[in-house]
N, C-alpha and C positions, 0 to 999 in steps of 0.2 A: 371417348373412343380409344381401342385398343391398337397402336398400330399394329400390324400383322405379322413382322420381322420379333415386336416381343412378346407376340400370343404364347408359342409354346413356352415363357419362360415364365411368363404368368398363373398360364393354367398348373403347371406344373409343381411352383410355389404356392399359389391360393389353395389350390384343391388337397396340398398334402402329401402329392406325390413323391416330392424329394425327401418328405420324411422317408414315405416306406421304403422306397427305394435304399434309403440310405439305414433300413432297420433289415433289411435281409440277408438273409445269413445266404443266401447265394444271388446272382448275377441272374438279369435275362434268357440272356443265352444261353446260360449253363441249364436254367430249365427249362426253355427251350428246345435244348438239345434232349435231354431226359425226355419231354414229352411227348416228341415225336416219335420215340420208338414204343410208345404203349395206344395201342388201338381199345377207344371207352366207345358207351353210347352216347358221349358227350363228341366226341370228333366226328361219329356217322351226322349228330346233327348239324355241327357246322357246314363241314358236307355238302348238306342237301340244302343251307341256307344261304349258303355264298352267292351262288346263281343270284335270288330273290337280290341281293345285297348294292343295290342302285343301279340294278344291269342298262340303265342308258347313259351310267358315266365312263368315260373313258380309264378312269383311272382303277375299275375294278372289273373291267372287261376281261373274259378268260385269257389265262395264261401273263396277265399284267405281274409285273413286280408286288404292286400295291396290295393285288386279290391274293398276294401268295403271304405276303406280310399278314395281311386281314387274318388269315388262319391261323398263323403261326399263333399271333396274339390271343385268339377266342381259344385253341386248344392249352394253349399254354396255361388262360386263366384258368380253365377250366381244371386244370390237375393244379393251380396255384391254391385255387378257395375250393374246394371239394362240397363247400355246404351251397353252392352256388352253382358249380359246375358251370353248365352253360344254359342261358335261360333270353326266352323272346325278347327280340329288341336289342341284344350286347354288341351282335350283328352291325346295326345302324350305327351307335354310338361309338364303338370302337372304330368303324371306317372316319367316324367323320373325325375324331382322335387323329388318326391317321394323313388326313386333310391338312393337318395342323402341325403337325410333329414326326419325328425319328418314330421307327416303326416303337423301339424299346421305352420311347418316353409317351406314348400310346397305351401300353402296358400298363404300365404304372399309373398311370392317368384313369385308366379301366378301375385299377385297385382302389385308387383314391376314391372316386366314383362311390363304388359297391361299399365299401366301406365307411368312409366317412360324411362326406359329402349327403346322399342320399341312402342312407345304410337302411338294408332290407326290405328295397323297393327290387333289385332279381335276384329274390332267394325264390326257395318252392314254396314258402308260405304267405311271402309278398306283405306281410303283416305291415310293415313301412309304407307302402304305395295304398295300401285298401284302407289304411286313417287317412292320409292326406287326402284321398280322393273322395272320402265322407264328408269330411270337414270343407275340401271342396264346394261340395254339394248343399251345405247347409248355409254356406258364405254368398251362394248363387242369390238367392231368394232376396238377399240385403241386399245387394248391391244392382240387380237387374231382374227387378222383380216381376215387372210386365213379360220378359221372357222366360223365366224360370216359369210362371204358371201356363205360358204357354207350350213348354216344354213337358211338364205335366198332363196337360191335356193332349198332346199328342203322343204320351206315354215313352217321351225320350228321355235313357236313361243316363242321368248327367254323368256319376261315379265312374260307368263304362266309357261313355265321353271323354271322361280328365284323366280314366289308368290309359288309354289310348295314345294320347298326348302328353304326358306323363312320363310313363316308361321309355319311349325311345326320346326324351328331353325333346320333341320337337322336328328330330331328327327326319322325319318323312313326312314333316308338316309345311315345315316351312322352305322359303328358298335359302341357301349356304348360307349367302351375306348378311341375310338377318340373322339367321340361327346361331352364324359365332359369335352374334352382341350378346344376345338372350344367352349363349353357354358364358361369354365375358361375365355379365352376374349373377348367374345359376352357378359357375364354381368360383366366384372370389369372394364368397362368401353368403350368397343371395337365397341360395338351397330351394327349399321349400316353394319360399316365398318367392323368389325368382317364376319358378311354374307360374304359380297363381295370378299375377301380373301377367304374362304371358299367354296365359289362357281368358283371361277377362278383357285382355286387348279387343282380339277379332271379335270376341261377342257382344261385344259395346260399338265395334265401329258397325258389324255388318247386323247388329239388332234388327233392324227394320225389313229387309230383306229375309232373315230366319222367321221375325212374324209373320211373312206373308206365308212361310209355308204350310202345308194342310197334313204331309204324314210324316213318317221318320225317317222315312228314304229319300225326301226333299230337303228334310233337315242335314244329312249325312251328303246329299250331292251337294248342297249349297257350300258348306263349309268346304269340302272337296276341293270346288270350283275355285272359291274365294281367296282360300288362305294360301297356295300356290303363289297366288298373285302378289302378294306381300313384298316387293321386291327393294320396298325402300327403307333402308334398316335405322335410322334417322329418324322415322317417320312412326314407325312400330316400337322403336326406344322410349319416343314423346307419349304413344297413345300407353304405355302401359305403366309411364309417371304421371300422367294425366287420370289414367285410371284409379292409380291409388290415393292420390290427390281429391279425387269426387268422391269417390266412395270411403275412405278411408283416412279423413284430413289429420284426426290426431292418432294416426297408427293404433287406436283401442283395438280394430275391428283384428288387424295380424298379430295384436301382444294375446288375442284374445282365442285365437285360432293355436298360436305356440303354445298358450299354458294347455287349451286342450289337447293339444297332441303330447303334452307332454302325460298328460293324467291317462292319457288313454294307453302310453307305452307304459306308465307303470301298472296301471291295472293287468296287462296282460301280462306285467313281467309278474304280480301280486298274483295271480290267478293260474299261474304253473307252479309257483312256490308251494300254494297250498297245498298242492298234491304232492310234494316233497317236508321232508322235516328239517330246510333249510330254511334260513331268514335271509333279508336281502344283504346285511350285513356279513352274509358269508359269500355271498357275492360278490362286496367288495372287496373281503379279504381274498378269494380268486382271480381281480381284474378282469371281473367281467365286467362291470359296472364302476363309476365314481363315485366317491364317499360322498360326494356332494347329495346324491340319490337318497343317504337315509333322513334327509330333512326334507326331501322334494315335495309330499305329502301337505306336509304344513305350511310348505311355503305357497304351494298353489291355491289352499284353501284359505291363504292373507289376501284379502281383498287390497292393501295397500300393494301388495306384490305383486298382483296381476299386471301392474303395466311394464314389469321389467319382468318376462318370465324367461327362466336360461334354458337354453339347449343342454341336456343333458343325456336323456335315454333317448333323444331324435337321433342321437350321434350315435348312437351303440347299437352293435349289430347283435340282436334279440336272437334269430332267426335260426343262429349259428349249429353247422356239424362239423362236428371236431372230427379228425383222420388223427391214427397214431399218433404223429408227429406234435399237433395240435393239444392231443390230450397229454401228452409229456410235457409238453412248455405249461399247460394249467396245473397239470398233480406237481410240478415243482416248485412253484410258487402257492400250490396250499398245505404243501406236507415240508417248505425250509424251515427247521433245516431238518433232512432227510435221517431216518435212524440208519446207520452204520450197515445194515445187513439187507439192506433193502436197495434194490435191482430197478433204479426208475422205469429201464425200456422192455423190462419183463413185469412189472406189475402196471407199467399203459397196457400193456400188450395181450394180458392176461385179462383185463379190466375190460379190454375193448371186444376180445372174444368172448364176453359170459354177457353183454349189454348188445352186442352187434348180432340177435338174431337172423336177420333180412341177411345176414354177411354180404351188408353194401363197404363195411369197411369204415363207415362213417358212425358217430353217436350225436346224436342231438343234445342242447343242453340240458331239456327236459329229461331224456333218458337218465344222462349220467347223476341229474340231480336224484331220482328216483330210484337208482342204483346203490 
């Protein structure tokens, strides 16, 4: 147990945060300040999310300190990661951040999040959140089999299920005091795999109850009802080591679930490649990806190696759209050293207006590979 005087300094260091923090080339505030004087369709939507945003806690009540920070954070990230902006659920997460910590060390905690921790689970193409919550789905059947088929028969769809609970980590599932355990190993290292425990808790304690029910909208009230009720975080710590414990006693079933998540982000990084005349290899040399990546293939496909499979492309944000700035930090590190007559922030600049049709201002990696 975490005591609560060293959560923010925890989440802060496990998740990352104080790296990037300490890898930016400006301060909070400072963009902060910048992004309040630009009106996007990323601030009309925080906006209109805030209200939604726990309106029976006091601490985000209108006109609150707390609700005015909450913005400041969502808009800020939102002109921070540009391939992200603002996306459902940052809302929950960042408030309950905010629970936790300095409005600034919330922030970063956000970045840490989107990025490392659970990277390209809220981008627009979620590609991160839509494997886990496959592979979810495919983990159901082993481990709570009598209800997965009963799930099936009532045509409940488990994937929508787990992105539900998933996306906002919990956040509007559970009560605080359990939820900051479940975040204590969701960011100190737990990721993934943190969820999946978390999510196999309640449906292992309240199984019997969910088979009694007959449609989807009984399935959906029951959980409703139930997991609210969760108040004892002791209690839900136990049932989700115990959970992995039954179902999982020599960890095969999650080294086994990692290497497919890991083949599944290379196949999809393999499967934009090919429509470029780039190898993964010059992805490395762009730090997009680690060199670890060009052996990934054969390592997954060593049965000895399957019980130690590494985090690699889980940790890399796939998903990514570069903004100017973005694509000048990558053309410098794959054109150093630069030739003599060559204008970095005129040929991003140049590069981004003949690729930036839509003139959203943004390139995708795909684009720019294809460019």
């Amino acid at each position: 147990r975490v005591p609560a005087e060293h959560r923010p300094h925890l989440w802060m260091r496990a998740s990352g945060a104080l790296e990037a923090r300490a890898a930016s080339k400006m301060s909070y505030w400072e963009m902060a300040s910048r992004a309040e004087t630009i009106e996007t369709v990323h601030t009309k939507q925080v906006d209109s999310d805030l209200p939604r945003t726990f309106p029976k806690h006091r601490f985000f009540a209108e006109d609150c300190k707390v609700r005015q920070a909450l913005r400041r954070v969502l808009v800020t990230y939102a002109h921070f990661a540009p391939s992200v902006g603002y996306c459902q659920s940052l809302n929950f997460v960042a408030a309950i951040f905010l629970l936790v910590t300095d409005e600034e060390g919330a922030f970063w905690m956000l970045v840490a999040l989107c990025s490392r921790v659970l990277p390209d689970y809220h981008t627009h193409q979620m590609s991160g959140l839509r494997i886990d919550t496959s592979l979810f789905a495919e983990l159901l059947p082993l481990c709570l089999p009598a209800l997965d088929a009963h799930f099936k028969r009532l045509e409940v769809p488990v994937e929508i299920l787990a992105s539900q609970w998933f996306l906002c980590l919990f956040a509007n599932v559970l009560p605080t005091t359990t939820l900051l355990r479940v975040w204590d190993l969701v960011l100190s290292g737990g990721g993934e795999q943190g969820l999946v425990a978390a999510a196999l808790a309640p449906l292992r304690r309240f199984e019997q109850r969910l088979l009694a029910t007959d449609d989807i909208a009984a399935v959906y009230s029951t959980l409703a009802a139930l997991t609210p009720a969760l108040w004892d975080a002791d209690q839900m710590m136990a049932d989700m080591q115990s959970c992995m414990a039954q179902f999982d006693p020599t960890g095969n079933l999650l080294a086994e679930m990692q290497c497919n998540r890991e083949m599944l982000r290379l196949e999809q990084l393999e499967a934009m490649l090919r429509e470029t005349c780039f190898e993964l290899d010059d992805l490395v040399a762009m730090g997009v990806v680690p060199k670890k990546s060009l052996t990934l293939r054969g390592y997954l496909e060593d049965k000895d190696s399957r019980e130690h499979p590494p985090k690699l492309l889980s940790r890399c944000c796939l998903d990514v759209n570069l903004d100017l700035e973005a694509l000048s930090a990558l053309l410098s590190r794959c054109l150093c050293p630069l030739p003599e007559a060559c204008d970095l922030a005129e040929l991003s600049s140049h590069l981004l207006g003949k690729i930036d049709a839509k003139m959203t201002k943004l390139v995708s990696l795909r684009q720019l590979l294809l460019a």
